[in-house]
N, C-alpha and C positions, 0 to 999 in steps of 0.2 A: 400732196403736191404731185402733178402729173408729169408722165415720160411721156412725151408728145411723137410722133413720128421724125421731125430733127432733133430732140433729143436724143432719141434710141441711134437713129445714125449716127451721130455725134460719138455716143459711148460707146458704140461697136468699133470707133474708127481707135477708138483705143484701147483695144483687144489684146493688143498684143504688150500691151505695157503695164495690165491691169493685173496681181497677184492671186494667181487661179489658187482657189483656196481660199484667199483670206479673207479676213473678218472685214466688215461692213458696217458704219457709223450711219444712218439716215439722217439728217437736220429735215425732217419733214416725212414721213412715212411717203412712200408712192404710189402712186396707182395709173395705171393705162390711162391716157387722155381718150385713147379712142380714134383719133384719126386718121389711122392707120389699122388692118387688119396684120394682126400677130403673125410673122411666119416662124416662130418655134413653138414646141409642143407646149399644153396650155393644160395646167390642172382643172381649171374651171373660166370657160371665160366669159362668165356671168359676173365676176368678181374680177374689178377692176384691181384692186389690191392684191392679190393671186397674182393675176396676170402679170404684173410688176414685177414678184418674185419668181416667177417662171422664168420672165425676161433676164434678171440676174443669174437664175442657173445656167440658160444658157451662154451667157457673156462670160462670167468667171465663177460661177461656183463656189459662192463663199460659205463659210466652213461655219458663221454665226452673221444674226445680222442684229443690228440694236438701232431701234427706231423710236425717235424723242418727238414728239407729235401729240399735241394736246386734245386732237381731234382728230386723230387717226383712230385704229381697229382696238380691239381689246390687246393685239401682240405689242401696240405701241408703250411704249416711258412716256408719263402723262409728267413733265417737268418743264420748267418757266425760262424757256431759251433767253430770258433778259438778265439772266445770275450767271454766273459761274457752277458749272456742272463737278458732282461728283462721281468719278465712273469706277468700275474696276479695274480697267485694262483699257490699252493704248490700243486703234484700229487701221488696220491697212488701207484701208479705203475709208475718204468718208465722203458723202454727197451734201450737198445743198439745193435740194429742190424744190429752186425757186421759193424760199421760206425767209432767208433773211429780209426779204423789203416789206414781208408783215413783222416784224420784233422791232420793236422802237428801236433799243440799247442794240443798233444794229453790230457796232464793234465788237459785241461780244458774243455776237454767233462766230464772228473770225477769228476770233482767240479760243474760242470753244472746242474747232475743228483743228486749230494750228497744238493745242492741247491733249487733243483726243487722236492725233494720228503719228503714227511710230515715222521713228526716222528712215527713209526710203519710200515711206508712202504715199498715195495718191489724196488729193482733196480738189474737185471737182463742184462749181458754183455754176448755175444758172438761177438768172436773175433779169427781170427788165431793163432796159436800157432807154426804146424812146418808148413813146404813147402808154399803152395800158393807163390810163387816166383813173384813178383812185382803187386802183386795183390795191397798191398796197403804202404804206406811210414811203418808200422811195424808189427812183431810179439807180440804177446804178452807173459807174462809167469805167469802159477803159480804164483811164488816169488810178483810178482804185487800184485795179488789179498788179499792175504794170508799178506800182509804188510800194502797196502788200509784198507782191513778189522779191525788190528792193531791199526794203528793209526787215524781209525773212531768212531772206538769202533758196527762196523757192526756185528752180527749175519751170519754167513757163513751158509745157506740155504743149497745148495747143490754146487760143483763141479764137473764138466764133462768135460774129452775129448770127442770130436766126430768127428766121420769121415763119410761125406756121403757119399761118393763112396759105402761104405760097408755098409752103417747106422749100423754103429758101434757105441757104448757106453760104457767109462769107468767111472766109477763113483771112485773119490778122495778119499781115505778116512781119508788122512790129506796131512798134506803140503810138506811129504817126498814119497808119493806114484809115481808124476811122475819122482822124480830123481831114484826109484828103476827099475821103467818100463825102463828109461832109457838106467840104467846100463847092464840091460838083454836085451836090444837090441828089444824090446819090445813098443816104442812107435811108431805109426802111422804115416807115413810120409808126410800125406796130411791131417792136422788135426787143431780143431776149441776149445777153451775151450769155455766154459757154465758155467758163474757163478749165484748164486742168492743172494745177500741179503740183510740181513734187516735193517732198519735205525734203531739204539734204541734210540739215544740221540737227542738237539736237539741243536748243537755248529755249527761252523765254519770249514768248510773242512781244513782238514789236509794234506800236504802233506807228503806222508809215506817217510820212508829211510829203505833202501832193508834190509832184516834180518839180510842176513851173517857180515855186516857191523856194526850194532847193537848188535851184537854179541848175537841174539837169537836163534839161531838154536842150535840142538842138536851138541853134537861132532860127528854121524853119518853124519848128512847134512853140516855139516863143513867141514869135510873127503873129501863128493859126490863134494860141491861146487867146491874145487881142481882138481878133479879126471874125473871131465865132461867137463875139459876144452878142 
């Protein structure tokens, strides 16, 4: 799964909250999209997968990295992200790139990573949002994250739309921003969210239940939820 040019901007913009040293979970081995010419030093950058890991050293320098990827390199864990995972050890970071909307048993890449990553740690997903059309079995939306979050009791880091066609950036600034981009006809038609965040606790995954149905949304997002049908 590839670090696109909004990508890698994206993850530099959390540089400073990323645990220099620590250990690194992949949910999809990575590799350079390409779109973008590398400005840090590069082992090899004939090797998109290299460059990836170049890109990590220079971001935070993790100390091991474990990469589950049934179609990644020979360094990858060739293992069936629709089970429940055995591991050794708990990781500081884990990513999701862009991998969950290929796993059917999507909910269980999210218990997977809320599993595999220590309390204080980061867990970071991109994933489509609108278009990509049979790119993978799903879309994803806001309302997931912003719900996951909920009922993890996670720290919401940041939120992003992105579009790389454009290397466009919308950054969330809650959970009713993209129903208003929406409504104004304003949201990107080939586009990926960027989530980040942080584990505080240290329980049993939750599975969330969507807001509207919980009846936590404002009366404006209650209105939108109707109104964007």
């Amino acid at each position: 799964m590839a670090i696109s040019g909004t990508i890698a901007r994206l993850l530099t913009s959390l540089k400073p909250v990323l645990p220099k040293g620590g250990t690194l979970l992949e949910i999809g081995e990575a590799n350079w999209y390409g779109d973008v010419v590398p400005d840090f030093p590069c082992s090899n950058l004939d090797n998109s997968h290299a460059v990836a890991k170049d890109f990590y050293a220079e971001l935070f320098a993790p100390s091991r990295i474990l990469s589950i990827d049934d179609g990644g390199t020979d360094l990858a864990l060739r293992k069936d992200l629709n089970r429940p995972l055995e591991l050794d050890e708990q990781f500081d970071v884990s990513i999701n790139h862009g991998t969950a909307e290929h796993i059917f048993n999507v909910a269980q890449v999210f218990r997977t990573m809320h599993d595999w990553t220590s309390t204080g740690g980061m867990m970071v997903h991109e994933s489509p949002f609108t278009g990509w059309i049979d790119h993978g079995f799903y879309c994803l939306h806001p309302t997931l994250f912003y719900d996951l979050a909920a009922a993890n009791c996670y720290e919401i880091v940041t939120i992003a739309i992105e579009e790389i066609k454009r290397q466009a950036i919308i950054r969330l600034d809650n959970r009713y921003h993209a129903t208003e981009l929406a409504a104004a006809g304003n949201l990107p038609n080939n586009s990926h969210l960027f989530v980040a965040f942080r584990k505080l606790v240290d329980k049993p995954f939750r599975i969330p239940r969507q807001g509207y149905y919980s009846r936590r949304l404002s009366d404006a997002g209650m209105k939108a939820w109707g109104e964007l049908r």
